[in-house]
C-alpha positions in Angstrom: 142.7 43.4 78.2 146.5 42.4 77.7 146.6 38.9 75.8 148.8 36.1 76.9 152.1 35.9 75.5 155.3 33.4 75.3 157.7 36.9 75.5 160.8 36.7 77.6 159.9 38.2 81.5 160.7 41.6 82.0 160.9 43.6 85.0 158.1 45.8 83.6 155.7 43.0 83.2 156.5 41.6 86.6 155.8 44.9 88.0 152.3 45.2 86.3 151.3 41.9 89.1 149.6 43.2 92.4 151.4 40.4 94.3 154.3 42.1 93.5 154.0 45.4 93.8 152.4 44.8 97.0 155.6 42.9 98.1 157.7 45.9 97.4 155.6 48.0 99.2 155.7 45.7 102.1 159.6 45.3 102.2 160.2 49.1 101.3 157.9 49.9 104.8 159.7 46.9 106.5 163.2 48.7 105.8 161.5 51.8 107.1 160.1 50.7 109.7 163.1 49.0 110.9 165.5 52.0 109.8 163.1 54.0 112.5 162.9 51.7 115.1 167.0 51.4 115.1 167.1 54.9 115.0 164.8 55.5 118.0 166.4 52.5 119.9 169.7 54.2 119.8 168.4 57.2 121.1 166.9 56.1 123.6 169.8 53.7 125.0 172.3 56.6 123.7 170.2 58.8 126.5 170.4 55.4 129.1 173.9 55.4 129.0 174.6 59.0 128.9 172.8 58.9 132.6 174.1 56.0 133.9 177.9 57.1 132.8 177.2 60.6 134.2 176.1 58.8 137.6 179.2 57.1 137.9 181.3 60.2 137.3 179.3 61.8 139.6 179.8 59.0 142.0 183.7 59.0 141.1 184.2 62.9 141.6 182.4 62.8 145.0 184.9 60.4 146.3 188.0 61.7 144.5 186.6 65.6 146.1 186.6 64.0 149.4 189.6 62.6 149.7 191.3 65.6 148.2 189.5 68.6 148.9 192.7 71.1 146.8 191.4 69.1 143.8 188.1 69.6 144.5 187.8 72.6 141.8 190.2 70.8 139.1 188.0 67.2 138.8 185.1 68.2 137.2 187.4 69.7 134.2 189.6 66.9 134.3 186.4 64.2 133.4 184.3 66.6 130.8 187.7 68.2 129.0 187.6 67.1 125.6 191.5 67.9 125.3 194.2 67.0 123.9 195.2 63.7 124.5 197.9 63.3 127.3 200.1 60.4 126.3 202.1 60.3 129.4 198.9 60.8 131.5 197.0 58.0 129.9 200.3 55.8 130.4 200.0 56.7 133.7 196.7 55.6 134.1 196.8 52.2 132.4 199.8 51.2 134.8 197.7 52.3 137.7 194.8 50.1 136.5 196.2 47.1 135.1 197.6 46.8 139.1 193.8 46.3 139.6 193.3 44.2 136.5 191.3 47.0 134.7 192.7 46.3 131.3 191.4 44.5 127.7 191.4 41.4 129.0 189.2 42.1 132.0 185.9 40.7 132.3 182.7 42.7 131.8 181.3 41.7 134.7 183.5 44.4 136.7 182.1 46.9 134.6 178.8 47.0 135.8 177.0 49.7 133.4 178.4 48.0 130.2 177.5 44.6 131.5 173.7 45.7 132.0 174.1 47.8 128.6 174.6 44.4 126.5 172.3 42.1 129.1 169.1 44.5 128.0 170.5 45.1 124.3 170.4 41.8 123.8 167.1 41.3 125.1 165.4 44.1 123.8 166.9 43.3 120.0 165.7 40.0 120.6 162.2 40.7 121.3 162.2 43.8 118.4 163.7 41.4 116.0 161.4 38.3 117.0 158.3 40.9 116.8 159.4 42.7 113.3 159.7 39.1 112.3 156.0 37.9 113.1 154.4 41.1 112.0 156.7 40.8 108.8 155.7 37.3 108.1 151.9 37.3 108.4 152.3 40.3 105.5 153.9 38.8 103.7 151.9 35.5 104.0 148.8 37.6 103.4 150.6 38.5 100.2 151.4 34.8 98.8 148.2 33.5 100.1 146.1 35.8 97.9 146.8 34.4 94.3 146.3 30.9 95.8 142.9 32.3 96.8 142.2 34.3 93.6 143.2 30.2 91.7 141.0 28.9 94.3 138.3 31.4 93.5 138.7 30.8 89.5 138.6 26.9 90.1 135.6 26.5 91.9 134.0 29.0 89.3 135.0 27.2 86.5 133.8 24.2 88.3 130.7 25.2 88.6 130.5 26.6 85.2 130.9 23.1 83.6 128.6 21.3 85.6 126.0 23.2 85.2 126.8 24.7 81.5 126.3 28.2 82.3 128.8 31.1 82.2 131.0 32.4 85.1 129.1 33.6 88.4 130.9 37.0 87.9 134.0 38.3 86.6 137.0 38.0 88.0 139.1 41.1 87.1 142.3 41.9 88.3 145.8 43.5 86.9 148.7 41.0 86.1 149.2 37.5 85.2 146.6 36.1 87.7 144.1 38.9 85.8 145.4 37.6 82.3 144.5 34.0 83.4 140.7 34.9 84.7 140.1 36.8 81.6 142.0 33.6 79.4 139.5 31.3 81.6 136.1 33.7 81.4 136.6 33.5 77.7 136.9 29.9 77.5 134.0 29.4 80.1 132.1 31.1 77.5 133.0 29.3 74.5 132.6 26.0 76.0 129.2 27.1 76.7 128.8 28.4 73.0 130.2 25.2 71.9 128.4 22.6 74.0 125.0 24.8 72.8 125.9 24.5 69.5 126.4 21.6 69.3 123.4 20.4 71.2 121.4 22.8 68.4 123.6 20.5 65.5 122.3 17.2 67.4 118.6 18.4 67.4 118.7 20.2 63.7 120.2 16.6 62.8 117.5 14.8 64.8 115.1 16.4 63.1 116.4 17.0 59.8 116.7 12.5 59.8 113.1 12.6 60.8 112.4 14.6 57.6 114.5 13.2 55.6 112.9 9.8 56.6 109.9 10.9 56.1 110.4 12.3 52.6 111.7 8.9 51.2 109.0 6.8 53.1 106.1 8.3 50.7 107.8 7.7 47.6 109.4 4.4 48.7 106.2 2.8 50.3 104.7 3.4 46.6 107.5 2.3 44.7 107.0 -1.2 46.5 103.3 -1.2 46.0 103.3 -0.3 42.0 106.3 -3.1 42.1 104.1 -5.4 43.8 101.2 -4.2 41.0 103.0 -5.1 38.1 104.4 -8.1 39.5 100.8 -9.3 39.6 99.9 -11.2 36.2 96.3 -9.5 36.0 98.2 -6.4 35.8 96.9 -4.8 32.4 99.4 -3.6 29.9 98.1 0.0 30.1 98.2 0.3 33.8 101.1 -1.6 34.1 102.5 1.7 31.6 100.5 4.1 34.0 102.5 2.4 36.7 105.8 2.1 35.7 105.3 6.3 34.9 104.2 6.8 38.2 107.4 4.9 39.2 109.6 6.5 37.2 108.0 10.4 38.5 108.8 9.0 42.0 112.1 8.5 41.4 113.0 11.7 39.8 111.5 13.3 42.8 113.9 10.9 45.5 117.1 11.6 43.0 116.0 15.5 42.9 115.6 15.4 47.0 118.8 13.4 47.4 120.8 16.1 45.2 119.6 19.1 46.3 120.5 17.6 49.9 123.8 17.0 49.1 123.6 20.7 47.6 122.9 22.0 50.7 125.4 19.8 52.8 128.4 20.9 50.6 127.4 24.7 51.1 127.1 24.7 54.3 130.3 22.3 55.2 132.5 24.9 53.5 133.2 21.5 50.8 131.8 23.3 47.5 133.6 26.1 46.5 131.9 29.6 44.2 133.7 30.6 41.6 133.2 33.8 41.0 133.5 36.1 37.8 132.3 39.2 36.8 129.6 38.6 34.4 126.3 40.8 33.3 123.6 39.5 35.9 121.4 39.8 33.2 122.8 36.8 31.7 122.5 34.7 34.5 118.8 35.8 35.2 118.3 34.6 31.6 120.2 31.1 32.4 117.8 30.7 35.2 114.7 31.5 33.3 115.0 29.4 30.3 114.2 25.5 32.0 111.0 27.8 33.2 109.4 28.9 30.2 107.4 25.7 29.5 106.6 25.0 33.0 105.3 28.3 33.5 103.5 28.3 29.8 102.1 24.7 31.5 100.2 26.4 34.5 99.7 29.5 32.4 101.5 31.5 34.4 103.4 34.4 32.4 107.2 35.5 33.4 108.2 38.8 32.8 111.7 40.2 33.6 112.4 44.2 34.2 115.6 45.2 34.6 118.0 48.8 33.9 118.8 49.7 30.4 122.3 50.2 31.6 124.2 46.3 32.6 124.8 45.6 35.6 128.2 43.7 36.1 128.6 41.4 39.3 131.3 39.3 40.1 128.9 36.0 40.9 129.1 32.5 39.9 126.6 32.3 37.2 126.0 28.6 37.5 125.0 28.4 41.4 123.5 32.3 41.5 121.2 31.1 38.7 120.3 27.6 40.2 119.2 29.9 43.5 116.8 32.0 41.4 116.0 28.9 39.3 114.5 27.8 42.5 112.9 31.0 43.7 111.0 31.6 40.0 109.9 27.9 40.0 108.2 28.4 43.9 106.4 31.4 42.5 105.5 29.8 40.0 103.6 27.1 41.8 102.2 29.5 44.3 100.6 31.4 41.5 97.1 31.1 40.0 96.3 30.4 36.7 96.8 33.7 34.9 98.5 35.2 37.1 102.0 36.6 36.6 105.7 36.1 38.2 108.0 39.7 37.8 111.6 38.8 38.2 113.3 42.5 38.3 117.3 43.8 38.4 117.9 47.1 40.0 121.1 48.4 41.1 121.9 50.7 43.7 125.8 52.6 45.0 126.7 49.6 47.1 124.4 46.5 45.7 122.7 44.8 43.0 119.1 43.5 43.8 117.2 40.4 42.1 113.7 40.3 43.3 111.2 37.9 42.6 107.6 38.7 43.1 104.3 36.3 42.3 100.4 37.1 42.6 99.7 34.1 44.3 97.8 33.5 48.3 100.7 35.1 50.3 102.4 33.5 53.6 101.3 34.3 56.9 103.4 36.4 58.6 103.9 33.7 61.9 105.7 32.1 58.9 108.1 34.5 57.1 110.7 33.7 59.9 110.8 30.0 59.1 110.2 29.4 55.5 114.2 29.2 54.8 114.6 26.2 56.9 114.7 22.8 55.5 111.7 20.8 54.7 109.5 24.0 56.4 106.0 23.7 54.4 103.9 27.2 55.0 100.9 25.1 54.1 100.2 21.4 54.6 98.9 21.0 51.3 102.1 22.1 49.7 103.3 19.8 46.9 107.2 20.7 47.6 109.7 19.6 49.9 111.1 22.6 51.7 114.3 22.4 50.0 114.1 25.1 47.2 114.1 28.1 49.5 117.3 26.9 52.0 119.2 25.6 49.0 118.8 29.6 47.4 119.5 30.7 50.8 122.9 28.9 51.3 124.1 29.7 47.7 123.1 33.8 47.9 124.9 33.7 52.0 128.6 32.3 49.8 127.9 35.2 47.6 128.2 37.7 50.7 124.3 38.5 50.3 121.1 38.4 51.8 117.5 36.4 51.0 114.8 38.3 52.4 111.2 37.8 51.9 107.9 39.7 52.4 104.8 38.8 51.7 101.4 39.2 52.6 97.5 37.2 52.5 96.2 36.9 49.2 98.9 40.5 47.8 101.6 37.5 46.9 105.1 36.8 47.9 108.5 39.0 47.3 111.8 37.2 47.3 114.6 39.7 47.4 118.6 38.4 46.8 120.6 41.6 47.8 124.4 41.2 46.7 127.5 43.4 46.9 128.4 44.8 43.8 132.0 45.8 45.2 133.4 42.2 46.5 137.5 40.8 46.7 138.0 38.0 43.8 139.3 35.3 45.6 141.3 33.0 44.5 139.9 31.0 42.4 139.4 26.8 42.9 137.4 24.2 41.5 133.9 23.7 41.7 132.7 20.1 43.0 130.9 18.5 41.0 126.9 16.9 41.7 
């Protein structure tokens, strides 16, 4: 389809419009038509005269034979000859009539075959002309009425469209300018309908991401108040006032660690914090996301064990955020695994991508699920001790680095995170990284 431009008119553009190439065709069959009819008319009224003329010759040499029999032979030469003009003749002849008044000035009306010639020429043109005309005008009103229709057509389908949110009836396709401006209108039918969805997905994702959020702050703020309340109370021990104050202090740790990673998560996805991306050994960063681990894993007994190739891998990545987003998928394997059981973070690397892969011995996730653990504040199992943050929060930063988070898993085998990357990306231009 042609797109819409602000280019200068040209004859070939102009031409590319139905209307007007069926207004061409019309005039060019009008001048035709017309051409024919004139040509025809004249024949016919060429063939009119021709008898009528002959009738009064006929008429003339009758009377002139009569009267002068000797001439008899002579008269029918004398009005068919196609001569020589006889100058003195012709004088003759003009003093002879102009006696009778048969000159210039005479008035048609003594020439009865001329007079009848223009009386019916004038109104057979008339009636011709005034018919051509009509016929001429509802063509060419059938011509001009048809974009009006086409707009009418559009409007009321666009109408209809925006009332009830849905796309065009049916497509309204057609060469030209009026075809440019259905397809121009089609496709913003269709994003209006895109965008009115979205949004109304934005404004129940926010509804419901509030409602979480709410909900998240209301445990740990309903027990801030009652441990305040505790140790406001004078028989308060000094030992479970300590105990309390802990508690307190755990609780908000887990609202400031909720709040940031939030915030995180915002940033990402509003396109307001920016990777920086350099090509560093991923074994590195796997190594920058493992060491906070170590004791926590050492805590639930868990051990960590990283394979990866002999040969480096290099990956233009932002070490910081890449290893926060494993940081997050090591520590949920971690606390989906059993005590004594193992988490295997492995690097392999194939012709087109690197791939970090994270895999625990833990209880497995049902497969109804694996399609909704990577949204926010999704718990696989109600008596999960996390958030749902973790897993969207890796999701987000892996999607900046061009790659994918998949997972598979199943009952009781344990859970496999995968973060598949590009290893051939663009730098980009470099900016600064907002800081939390």
């Amino acid at each position: 389809m042609e797109r819409l431009s602000e280019t200068r008119r040209s004859f070939g553009r102009l031409w590319r419009n139905p209307g007007v190439r069926r207004f061409a065709a019309i005039c060019l069959a009008a001048a035709v038509v017309l051409m024919l009819f004139a040509w025809l008319y004249s024949r016919y009224e060429s063939d009119r005269l021709k008898r009528e003329w002959l009738a009064r010759d006929e008429r003339l040499i009758g009377s002139l034979a009569a009267a002068h029999p000797e001439l008899a032979p002579e008269l029918p030469r004398l009005f068919v000859e196609d001569g020589k003009e006889d100058p003195e003749a012709r004088k003759l002849g003009q003093e002879l009539a102009s006696r009778y008044g048969l000159d210039e000035k005479a008035d048609s009306s003594i020439f009865p075959i001329v007079e009848r010639f223009r009386s019916e020429l004038w109104i057979k043109l008339s009636a011709g002309l005034g018919l051509f005309i009509l016929l001429l005008s509802l063509l060419l009103f059938r011509v001009y009425a048809s974009p009006y229709r086409h707009i009418h057509r559009l409007a009321v389908s666009l109408e209809k469209s925006v009332k009830q949110n849905s796309p065009m009836d049916k497509p309204l396709y057609e060469d030209g300018e009026l075809g440019l401006l259905s397809h121009t209108v089609q496709e913003l039918s269709l994003r209006l309908q895109e965008t009115i969805s979205q949004l109304h997905k934005e404004k129940t994702l926010l509804k419901d991401t509030v409602a979480d959020i709410s909900h998240q702050l209301k445990t740990p703020l309903t027990s801030l108040a009652i441990y305040v309340e505790l140790l406001q109370d004078p028989r308060t021990s000094r030992e479970d006032a300590r105990e309390f104050l802990e508690t307190c202090r755990r609780e908000l740790e887990r609202m400031e660690w909720l709040i940031l990673t939030l915030l995180k998560i915002a940033r990402l996805e509003a396109e307001a914090l920016e990777i920086v991306p350099v090509r560093a050994p991923l074994s590195d960063t796997v190594e920058m996301a493992l060491d906070p681990l170590r004791s926590v894993a050492e805590l639930r007994r868990v051990r960590l064990r990283v394979e990866t190739p002999q040969e480096e891998i290099p990956l233009l990545h932002d070490p910081k955020w890449l290893s926060e987003a494993l940081t997050n998928l090591v520590k949920n394997a971690i606390e989906h695994s059993p005590e004594g059981g193992q988490v295997t973070v492995r690097t392999e690397r194939t012709p087109m991508f690197a791939h970090i892969s994270v895999r625990d011995q833990g209880e497995g996730i049902d497969e109804q699920h694996l399609p909704h653990i990577f949204k926010k504040f999704y718990q696989s199992s109600p008596a999960g001790s996390g958030v749902g943050l973790g897993l969207p929060l890796a999701k987000s930063i892996v999607e900046k680095h061009d790659g994918l988070l998949s997972a598979s898993s199943r009952p009781e085998e344990g859970t496999t995170f995968t973060m598949t990357i590009p290893l051939h990306r663009t730098l980009p231009q470099a900016s600064s990284l907002t800081n939390l």
